[in-house]
C-alpha positions as CSV (number, residue, x, y, z in Angstrom):
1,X,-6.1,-3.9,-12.4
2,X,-6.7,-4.7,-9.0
3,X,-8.8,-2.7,-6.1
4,X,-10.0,-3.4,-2.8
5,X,-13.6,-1.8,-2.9
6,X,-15.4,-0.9,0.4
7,X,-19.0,-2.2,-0.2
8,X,-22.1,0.1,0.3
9,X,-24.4,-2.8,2.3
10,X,-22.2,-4.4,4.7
11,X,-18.7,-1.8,5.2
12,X,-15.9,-4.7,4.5
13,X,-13.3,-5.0,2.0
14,X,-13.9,-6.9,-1.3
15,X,-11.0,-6.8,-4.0
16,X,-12.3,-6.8,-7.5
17,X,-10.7,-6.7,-11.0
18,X,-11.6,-2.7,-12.5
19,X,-11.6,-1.2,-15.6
20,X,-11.5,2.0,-16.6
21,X,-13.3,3.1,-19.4
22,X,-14.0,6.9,-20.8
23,X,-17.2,7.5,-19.2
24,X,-16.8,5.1,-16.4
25,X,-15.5,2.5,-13.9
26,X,-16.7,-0.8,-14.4
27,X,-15.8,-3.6,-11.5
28,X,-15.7,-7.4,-11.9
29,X,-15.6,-10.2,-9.5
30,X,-12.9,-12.8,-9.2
31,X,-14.3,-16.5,-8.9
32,X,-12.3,-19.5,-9.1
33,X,-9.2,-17.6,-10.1
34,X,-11.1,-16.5,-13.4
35,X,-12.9,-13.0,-13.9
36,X,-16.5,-13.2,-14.2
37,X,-17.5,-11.7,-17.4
38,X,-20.4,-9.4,-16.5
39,X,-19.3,-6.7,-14.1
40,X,-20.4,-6.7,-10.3
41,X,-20.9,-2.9,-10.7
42,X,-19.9,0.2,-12.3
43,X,-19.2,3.8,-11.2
44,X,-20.5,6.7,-13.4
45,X,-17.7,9.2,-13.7
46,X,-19.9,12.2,-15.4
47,X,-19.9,14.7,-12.4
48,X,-17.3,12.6,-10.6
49,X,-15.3,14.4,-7.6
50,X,-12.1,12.8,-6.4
51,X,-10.4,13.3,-3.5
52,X,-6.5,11.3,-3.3
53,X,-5.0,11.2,-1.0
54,X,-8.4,10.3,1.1
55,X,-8.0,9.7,4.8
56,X,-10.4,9.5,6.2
57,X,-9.4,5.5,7.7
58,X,-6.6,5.8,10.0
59,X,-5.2,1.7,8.9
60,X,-5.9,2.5,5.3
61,X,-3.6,5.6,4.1
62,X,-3.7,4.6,0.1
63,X,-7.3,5.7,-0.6
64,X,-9.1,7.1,-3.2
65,X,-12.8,8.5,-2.6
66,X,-15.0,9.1,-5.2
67,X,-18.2,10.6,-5.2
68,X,-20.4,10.4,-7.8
69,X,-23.0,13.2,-8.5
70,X,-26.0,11.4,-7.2
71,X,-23.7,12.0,-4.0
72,X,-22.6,8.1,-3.8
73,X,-19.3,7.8,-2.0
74,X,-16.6,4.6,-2.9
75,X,-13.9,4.4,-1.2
76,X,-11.2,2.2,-3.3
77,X,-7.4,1.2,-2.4
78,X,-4.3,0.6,-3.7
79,X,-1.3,-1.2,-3.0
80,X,1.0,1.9,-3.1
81,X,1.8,5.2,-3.2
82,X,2.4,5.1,-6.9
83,X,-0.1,2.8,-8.0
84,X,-2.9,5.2,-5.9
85,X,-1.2,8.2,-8.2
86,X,-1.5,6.7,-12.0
87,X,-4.9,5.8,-10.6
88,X,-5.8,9.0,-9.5
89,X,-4.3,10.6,-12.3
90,X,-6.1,8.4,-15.0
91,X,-9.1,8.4,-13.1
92,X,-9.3,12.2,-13.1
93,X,-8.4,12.2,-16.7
94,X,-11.6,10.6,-17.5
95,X,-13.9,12.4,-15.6
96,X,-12.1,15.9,-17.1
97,X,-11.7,14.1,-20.8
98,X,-13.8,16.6,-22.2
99,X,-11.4,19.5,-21.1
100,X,-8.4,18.6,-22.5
101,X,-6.5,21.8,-21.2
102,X,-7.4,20.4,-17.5
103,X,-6.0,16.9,-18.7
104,X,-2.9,18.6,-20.1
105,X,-2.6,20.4,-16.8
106,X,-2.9,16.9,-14.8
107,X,0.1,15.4,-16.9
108,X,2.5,18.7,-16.3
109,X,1.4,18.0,-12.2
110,X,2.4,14.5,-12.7
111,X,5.9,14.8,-14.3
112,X,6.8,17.6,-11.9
113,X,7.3,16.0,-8.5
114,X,9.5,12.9,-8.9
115,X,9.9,10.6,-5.7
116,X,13.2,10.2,-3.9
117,X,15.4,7.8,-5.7
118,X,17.4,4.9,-3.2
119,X,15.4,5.5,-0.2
120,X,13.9,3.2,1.8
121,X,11.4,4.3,4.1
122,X,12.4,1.0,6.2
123,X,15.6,1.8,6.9
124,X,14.6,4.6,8.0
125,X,12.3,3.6,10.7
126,X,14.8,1.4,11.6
127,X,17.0,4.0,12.2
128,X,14.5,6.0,14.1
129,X,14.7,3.0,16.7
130,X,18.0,2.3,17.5
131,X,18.2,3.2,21.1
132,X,21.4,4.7,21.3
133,X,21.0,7.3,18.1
134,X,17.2,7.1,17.3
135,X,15.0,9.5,17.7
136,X,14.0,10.5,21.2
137,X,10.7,9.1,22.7
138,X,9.0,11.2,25.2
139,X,5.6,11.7,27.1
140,X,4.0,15.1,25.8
141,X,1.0,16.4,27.5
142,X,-1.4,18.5,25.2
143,X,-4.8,19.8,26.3
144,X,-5.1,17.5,29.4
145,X,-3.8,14.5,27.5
146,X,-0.6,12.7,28.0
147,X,0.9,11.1,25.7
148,X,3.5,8.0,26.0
149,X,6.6,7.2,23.5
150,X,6.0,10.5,21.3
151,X,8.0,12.6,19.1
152,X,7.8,16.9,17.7
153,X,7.1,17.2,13.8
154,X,10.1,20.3,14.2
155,X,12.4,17.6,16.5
156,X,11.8,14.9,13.3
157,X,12.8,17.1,10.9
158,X,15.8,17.9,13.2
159,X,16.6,14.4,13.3
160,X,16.2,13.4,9.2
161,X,18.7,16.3,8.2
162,X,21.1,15.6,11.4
163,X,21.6,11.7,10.1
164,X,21.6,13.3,6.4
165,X,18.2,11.8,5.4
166,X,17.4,15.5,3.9
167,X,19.8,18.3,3.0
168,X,16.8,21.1,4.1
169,X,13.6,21.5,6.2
170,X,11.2,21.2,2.8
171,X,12.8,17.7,1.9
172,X,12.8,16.5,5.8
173,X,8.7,17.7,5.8
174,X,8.5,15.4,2.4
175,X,9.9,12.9,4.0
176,X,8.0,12.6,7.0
177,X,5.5,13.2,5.2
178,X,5.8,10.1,3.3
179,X,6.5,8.3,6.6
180,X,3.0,9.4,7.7
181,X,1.2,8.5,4.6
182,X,2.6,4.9,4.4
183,X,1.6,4.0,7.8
184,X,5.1,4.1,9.9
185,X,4.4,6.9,11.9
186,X,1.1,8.7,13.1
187,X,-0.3,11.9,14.3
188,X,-1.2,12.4,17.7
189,X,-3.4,15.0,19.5
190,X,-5.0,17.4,17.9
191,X,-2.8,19.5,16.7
192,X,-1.1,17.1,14.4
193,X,-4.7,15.3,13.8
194,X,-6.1,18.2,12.5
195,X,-3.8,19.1,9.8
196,X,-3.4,15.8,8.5
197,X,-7.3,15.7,8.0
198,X,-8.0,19.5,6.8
199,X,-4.7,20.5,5.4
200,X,-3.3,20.5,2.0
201,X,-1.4,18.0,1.4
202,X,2.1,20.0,1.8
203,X,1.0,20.7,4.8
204,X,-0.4,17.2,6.4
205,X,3.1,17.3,8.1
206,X,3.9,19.9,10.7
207,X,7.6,21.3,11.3
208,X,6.0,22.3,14.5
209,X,7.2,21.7,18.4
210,X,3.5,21.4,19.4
211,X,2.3,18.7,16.9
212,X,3.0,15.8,18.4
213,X,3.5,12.3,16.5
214,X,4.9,8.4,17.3
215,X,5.4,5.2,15.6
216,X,2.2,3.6,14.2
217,X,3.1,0.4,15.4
218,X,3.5,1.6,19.3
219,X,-0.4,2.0,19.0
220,X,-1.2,-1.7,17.2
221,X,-2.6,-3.8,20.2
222,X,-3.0,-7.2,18.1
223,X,0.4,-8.2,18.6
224,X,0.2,-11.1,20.6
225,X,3.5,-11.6,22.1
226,X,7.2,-10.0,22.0
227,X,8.4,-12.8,20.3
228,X,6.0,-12.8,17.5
229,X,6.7,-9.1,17.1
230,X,10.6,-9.3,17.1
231,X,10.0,-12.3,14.1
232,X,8.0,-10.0,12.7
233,X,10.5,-7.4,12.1
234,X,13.0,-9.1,11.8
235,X,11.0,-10.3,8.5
236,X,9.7,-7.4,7.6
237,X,13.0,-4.7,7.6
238,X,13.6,-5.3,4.3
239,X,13.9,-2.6,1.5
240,X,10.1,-3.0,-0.9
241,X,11.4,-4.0,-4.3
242,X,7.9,-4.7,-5.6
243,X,4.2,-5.0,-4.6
244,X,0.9,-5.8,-5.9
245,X,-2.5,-7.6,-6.1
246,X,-2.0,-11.3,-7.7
247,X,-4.4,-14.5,-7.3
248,X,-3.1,-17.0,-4.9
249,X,-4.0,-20.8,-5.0
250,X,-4.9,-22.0,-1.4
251,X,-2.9,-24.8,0.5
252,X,-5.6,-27.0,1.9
253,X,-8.8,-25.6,0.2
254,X,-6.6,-25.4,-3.3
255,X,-9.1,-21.9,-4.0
256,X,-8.3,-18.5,-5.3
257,X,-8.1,-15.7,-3.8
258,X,-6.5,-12.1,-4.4
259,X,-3.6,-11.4,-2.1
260,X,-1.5,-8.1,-1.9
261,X,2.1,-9.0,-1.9
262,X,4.6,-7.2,-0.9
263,X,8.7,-8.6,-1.8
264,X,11.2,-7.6,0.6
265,X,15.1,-7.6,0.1
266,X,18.3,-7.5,2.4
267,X,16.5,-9.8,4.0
268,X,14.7,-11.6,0.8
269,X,11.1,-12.3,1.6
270,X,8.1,-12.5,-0.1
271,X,4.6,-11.6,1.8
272,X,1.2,-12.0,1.9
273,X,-1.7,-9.9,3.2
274,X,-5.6,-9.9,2.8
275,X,-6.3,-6.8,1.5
276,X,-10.1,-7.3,3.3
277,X,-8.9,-7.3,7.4
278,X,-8.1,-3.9,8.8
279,X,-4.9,-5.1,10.1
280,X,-2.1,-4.7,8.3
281,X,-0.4,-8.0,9.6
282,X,0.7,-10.5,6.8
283,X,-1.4,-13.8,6.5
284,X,1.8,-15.4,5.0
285,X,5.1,-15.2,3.9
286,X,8.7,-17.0,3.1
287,X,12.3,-16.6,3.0
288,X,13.0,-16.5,-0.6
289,X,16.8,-17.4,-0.2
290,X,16.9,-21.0,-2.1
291,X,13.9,-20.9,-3.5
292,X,12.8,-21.4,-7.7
293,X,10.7,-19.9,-9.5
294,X,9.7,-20.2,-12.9
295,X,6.3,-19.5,-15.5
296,X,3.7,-21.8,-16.6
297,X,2.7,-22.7,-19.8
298,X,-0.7,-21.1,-20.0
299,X,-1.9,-24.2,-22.4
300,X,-3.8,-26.7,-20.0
301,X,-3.8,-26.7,-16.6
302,X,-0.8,-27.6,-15.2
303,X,-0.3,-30.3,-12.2
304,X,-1.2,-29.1,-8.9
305,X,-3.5,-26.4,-10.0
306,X,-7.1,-26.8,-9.7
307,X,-10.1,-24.5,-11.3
308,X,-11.0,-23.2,-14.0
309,X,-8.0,-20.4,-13.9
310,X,-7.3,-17.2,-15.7
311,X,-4.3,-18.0,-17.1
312,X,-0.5,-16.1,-16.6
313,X,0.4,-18.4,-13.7
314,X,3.9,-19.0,-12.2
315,X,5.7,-21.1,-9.8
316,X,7.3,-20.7,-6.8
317,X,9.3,-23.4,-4.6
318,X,10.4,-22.9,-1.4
319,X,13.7,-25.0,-0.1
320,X,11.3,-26.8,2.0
321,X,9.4,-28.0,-1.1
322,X,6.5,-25.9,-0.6
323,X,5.1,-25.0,-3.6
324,X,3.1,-21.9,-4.6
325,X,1.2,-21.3,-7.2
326,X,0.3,-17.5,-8.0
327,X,-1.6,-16.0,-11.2
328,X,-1.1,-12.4,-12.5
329,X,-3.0,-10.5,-14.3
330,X,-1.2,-10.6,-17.7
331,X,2.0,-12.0,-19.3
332,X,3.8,-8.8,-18.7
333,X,2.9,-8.7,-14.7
334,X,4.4,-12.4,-14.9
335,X,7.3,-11.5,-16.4
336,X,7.8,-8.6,-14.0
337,X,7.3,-10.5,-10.8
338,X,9.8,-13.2,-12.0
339,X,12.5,-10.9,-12.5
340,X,11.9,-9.1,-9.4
341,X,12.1,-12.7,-7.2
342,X,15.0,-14.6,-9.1
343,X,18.1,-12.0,-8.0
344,X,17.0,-12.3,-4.5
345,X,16.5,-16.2,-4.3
């Protein structure tokens, strides 16, 4: 599947097509919508250490690190929380293949924790800001510092099980805990700072009056105007239903490149990011209410679509007539994506 892969040269962000094989992780390049069929590169798992989750960049919580034995680090991420997990897991499985009571171990780890069902860490936030029973914002000095528009770990947890987010302190820490490693909220200071990068990860989050934290986006200084960010939001409320890396054809240009997306319901939009910029601002998106969508035959190239393409393309028009043309990365991906978009157009 897909990866954004920091390179080793120049430090940017390339997304390439991996594959994980028993002995090792083998990446390809994506030109023209089609795969190359030599890989760029490949990562020799034999002595292979793995740290998940990895933070150790602030806009980029869904990191894995590996580092080889010859004591090369990659740094490679995924579109979600689940997605960085069957990674992690099957990548660890590999390097600990010849140790199948460690492998055994891994899977027991696996099915033991189960993510809250019907939550959406959205609504939540949401919540969190509505100014007449959100959380509290305060300024918080620690060591010299102050800090604007903050909030307690202890005084969040307070606030999840008061608005019956969480039945007990341990699920409220989860929680937040998930709040903090998708990005909606951040620590501040060094109390919280510190835990998040040395402690386990039970105890990233800090049920603690002194460990101060606020919403990640209070800290973003790219937004350019208070009307772009209200449109923003506006757009972006929405529950996830689905995300992933697919191939999108260009507008203008009419060349390939791999996109995250990210589709939204309640309201029903489908985004667009590029998984290479630090900022985690989409570079497009539409209201999917109206809109068709539909497969293409993967015989021929179908009208509108230029290059030499990979195949498992599909359709989507907007009620504007704007028509998008997306590839994923096998029939069964298609299929997926298709049924996730139709209940919501």
């Amino acid at each position: 599947g897909f990866l954004s892969l920091q390179g080793h040269v120049v430090r940017n962000w390339k997304v390439r097509w991996f594959v994980l094989l028993q002995d090792k992780l083998l990446y390809y390049k994506i030109e023209g919508g089609k795969k190359e069929p030599h890989p760029k590169g490949r990562i020799l798992l034999d002595g292979c250490t793995i740290t998940c989750p990895c933070l150790e960049y602030e806009n980029r919580p869904l990191l894995i690190k590996l580092k080889t034995k010859t004591n090369t680090d990659y740094f490679l991420e995924c579109c979600s929380r689940e997605e960085r997990d069957s990674w992690a897991l099957d990548i660890t499985g590999a390097i600990h293949a010849g140790h199948p009571v460690q492998v055994q171990e891994l899977h027991k780890m696996k099915n033991s924790f189960k993510l809250l069902e019907n939550i959406s860490l959205h609504h939540i936030v949401e919540k969190m800001c509505d100014n007449s029973t959100g959380i509290k914002l305060t300024r918080n000095l620690e060591q010299g510092n102050r800090y604007k528009e903050t909030f307690t770990g202890s005084a969040l947890v307070d606030w999840l099980i008061s608005h019956s987010f969480a039945v007990s302190r341990f699920e409220a820490v989860t929680l937040a805990s998930m709040l903090m490693e998708e990005n909606f909220i951040k620590p501040v200071g060094a109390r919280s700072t510190e835990a998040m990068r040395f402690g386990d990860l039970s105890e990233q989050f800090l049920d603690d009056s002194t460990a101060l934290y606020m919403f990640a986006e209070n800290s973003n200084k790219n937004i350019s105007s208070k009307e772009e960010l209200q449109f923003n939001i506006a757009e972006l409320s929405g529950t996830i239903v689905k995300q992933g890396f697919l191939v999108k054809q260009g507008h203008k240009r009419k060349n390939w490149k791999v996109r995250k997306f990210v589709l939204r319901a309640d309201p029903a939009f489908l985004h667009y990011y590029d998984p290479t910029k630090e900022e985690n601002r989409p570079v497009g998106g539409f209201s999917l209410r109206g809109c068709l969508v539909s497969a293409l035959e993967d015989n021929g190239v179908p009208a509108g679509v230029k290059g030499n393409v990979q195949g498992n393309l599909f359709k989507i028009i907007t009620k504007n007539d704007v028509h998008y043309y997306i590839q994923a990365s096998s029939k069964a991906e298609r299929t997926q994506w298709i049924e996730a978009i139709k209940p919501l157009t």
